[in-house]
C-alpha positions in Angstrom: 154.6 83.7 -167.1 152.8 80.3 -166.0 149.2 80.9 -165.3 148.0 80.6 -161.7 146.1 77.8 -162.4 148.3 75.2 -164.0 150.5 75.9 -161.1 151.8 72.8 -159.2 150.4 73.8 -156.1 146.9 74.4 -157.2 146.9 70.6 -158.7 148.3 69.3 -155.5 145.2 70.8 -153.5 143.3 69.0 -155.9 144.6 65.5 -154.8 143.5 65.1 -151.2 139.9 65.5 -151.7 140.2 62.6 -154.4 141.9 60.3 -151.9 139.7 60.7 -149.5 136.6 60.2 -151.7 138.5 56.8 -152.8 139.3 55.8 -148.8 135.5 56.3 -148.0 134.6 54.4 -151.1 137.0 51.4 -150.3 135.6 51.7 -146.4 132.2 50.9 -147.4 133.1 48.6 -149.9 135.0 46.5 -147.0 132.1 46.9 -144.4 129.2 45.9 -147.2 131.7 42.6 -147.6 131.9 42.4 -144.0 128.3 42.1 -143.2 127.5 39.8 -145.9 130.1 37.5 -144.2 128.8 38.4 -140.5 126.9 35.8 -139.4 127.3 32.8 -141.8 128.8 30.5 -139.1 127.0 29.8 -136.0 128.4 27.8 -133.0 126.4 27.1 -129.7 127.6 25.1 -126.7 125.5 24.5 -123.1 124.1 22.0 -120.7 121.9 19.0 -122.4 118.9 17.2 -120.7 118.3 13.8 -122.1 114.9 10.9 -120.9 116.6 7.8 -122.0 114.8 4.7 -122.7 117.3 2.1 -121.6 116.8 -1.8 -122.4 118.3 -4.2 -120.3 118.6 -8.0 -119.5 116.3 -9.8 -117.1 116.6 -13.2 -116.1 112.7 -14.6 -114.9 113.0 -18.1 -113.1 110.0 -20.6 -114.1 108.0 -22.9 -112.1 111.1 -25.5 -112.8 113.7 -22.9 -111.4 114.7 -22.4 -114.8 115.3 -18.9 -115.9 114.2 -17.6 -119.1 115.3 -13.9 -120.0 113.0 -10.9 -120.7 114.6 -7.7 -121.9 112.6 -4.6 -120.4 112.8 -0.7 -121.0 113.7 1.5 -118.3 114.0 5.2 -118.4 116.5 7.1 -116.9 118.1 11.1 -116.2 120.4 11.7 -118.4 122.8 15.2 -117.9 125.7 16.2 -120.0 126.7 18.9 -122.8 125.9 19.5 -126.1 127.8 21.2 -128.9 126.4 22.5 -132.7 127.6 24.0 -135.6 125.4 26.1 -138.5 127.0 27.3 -142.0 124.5 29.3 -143.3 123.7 29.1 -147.0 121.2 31.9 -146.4 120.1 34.7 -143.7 117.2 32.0 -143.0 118.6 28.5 -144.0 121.9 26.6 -143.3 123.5 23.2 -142.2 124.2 22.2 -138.8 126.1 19.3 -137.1 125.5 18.8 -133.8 127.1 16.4 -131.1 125.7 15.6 -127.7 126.8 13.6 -124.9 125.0 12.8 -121.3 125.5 10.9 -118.4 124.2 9.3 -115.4 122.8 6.1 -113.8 120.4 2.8 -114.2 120.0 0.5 -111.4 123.6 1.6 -110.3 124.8 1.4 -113.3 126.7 4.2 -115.1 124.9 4.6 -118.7 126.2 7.0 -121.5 124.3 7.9 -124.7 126.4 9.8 -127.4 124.5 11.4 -130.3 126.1 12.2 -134.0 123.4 14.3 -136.3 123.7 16.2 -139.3 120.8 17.9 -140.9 118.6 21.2 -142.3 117.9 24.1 -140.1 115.4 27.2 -141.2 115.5 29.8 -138.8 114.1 33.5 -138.6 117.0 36.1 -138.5 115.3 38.9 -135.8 116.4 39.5 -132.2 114.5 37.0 -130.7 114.8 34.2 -133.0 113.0 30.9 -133.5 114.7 28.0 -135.7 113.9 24.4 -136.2 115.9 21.4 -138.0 115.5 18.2 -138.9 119.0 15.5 -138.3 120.0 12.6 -139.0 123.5 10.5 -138.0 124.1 7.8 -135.3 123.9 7.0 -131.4 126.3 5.5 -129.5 124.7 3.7 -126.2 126.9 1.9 -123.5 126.0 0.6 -120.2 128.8 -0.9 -117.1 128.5 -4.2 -116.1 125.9 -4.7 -113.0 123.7 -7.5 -111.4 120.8 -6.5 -109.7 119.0 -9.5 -108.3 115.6 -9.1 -106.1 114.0 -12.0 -103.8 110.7 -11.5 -103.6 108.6 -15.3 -104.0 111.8 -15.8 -106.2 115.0 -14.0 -107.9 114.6 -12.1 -110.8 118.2 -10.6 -111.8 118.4 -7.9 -114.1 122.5 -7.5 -116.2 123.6 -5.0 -118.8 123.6 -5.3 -122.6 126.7 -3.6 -122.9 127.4 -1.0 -126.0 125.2 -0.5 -129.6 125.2 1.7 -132.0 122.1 2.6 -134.3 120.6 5.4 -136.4 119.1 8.2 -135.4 116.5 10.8 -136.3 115.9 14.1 -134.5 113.3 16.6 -135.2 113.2 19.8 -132.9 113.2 23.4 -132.6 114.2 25.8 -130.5 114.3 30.2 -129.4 117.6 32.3 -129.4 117.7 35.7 -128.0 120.4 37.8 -129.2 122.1 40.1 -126.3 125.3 41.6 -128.3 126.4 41.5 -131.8 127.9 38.5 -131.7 126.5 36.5 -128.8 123.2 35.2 -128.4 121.7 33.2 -125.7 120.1 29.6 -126.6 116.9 30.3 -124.1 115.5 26.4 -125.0 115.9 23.7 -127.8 114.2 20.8 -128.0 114.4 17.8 -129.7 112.6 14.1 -130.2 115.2 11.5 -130.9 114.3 8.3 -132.3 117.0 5.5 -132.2 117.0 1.6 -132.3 119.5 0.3 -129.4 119.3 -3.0 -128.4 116.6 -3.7 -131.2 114.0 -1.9 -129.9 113.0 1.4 -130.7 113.2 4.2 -128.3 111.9 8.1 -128.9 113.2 10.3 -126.0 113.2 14.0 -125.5 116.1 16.3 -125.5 116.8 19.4 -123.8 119.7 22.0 -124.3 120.3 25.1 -123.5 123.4 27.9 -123.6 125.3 30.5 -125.7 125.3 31.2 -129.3 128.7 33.0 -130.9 127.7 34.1 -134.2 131.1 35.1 -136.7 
């Protein structure tokens, strides 16, 4: 006679237990994984503010009615979108690469400024969190062809100097506010961007604002 306990059905109750033990082991192994992962790439895209400093062309008549040419700065709205990207290396430290683009008008004139940066960002990793960064890449500045010319004891006529392209810096900051697991919203950032258009150099503030998806 087979004892009770060597019995195939009393080994089979002994299996289910073991599998689930296993299941809620592999569950937690997959989740741990999971939120190690969570969060490692940041992208944010809004609305961007930008001051420009614009130089253009001037042409000064003499006391011979000669013009001579002067090349002032003006300033000028800028409004367009921005778009960023952060790997991070660690909960408080990655890589971004940001792009920004903005739009508008100088003495009639439709001006564009395009910014390429790649840099360092350190940021705190709470609900409400602060970061700042440090970039560096390219800007891309192009102006339409205009004449602007002003009688007042004489003509002064200002033109465009067309398109350059220089290096530029940024250093900035900003605050996110995280309102779901994955989304957060990009209450400011602001940056100082240093370029050298036209051969002169120009710092001019940035503003952006918009939503964070964090994956």
């Amino acid at each position: 006679m087979i004892p009770s306990s060597c019995s195939p059905s009393s080994s089979s109750k002994l299996l289910p237990p073991f599998f689930k033990f296993f299941a809620l082991a592999a569950f937690v192994a997959v989740m741990a994984v999971s939120s190690q992962a969570q969060g490692k790439i940041e992208l944010f895209g809004g609305y961007s503010y930008f001051r420009a400093t614009i130089k253009q062309g001037q042409n000064n008549p003499c006391l011979d009615n000669c013009p001579f040419q002067t090349f002032p700065t003006f300033q000028t709205n800028l409004n367009g979108w921005e778009f960023s990207g952060q790997y991070k290396y660690l909960p408080f430290f990655g890589g971004v690469l940001d792009f920004d683009g903005t739009y508008g008008k100088l003495n009639g004139a439709g001006t564009r400024e395009h910014t390429y940066l790649v840099g360092p960002q350190i940021s705190l990793p709470f609900k409400v969190s602060p970061f700042a960064h440090a970039m560096i890449g390219l800007a891309r500045e192009s102006q339409d062809s205009f004449g602007v010319c002003a009688a007042v004891t004489s003509v002064i006529c200002r033109f465009s100097l067309g398109s350059d392209t220089s290096l530029a810096t940024a250093v900035g900051g900003g605050l996110d506010w995280s309102v779901a697991p994955f989304v957060a919203l990009r209450v400011f950032q602001l940056d100082y961007i240093r370029t050298q258009l036209h051969g002169a150099t120009q710092n001019q503030p940035r503003v952006s604002a918009g939503i964070v998806f964090h994956f």
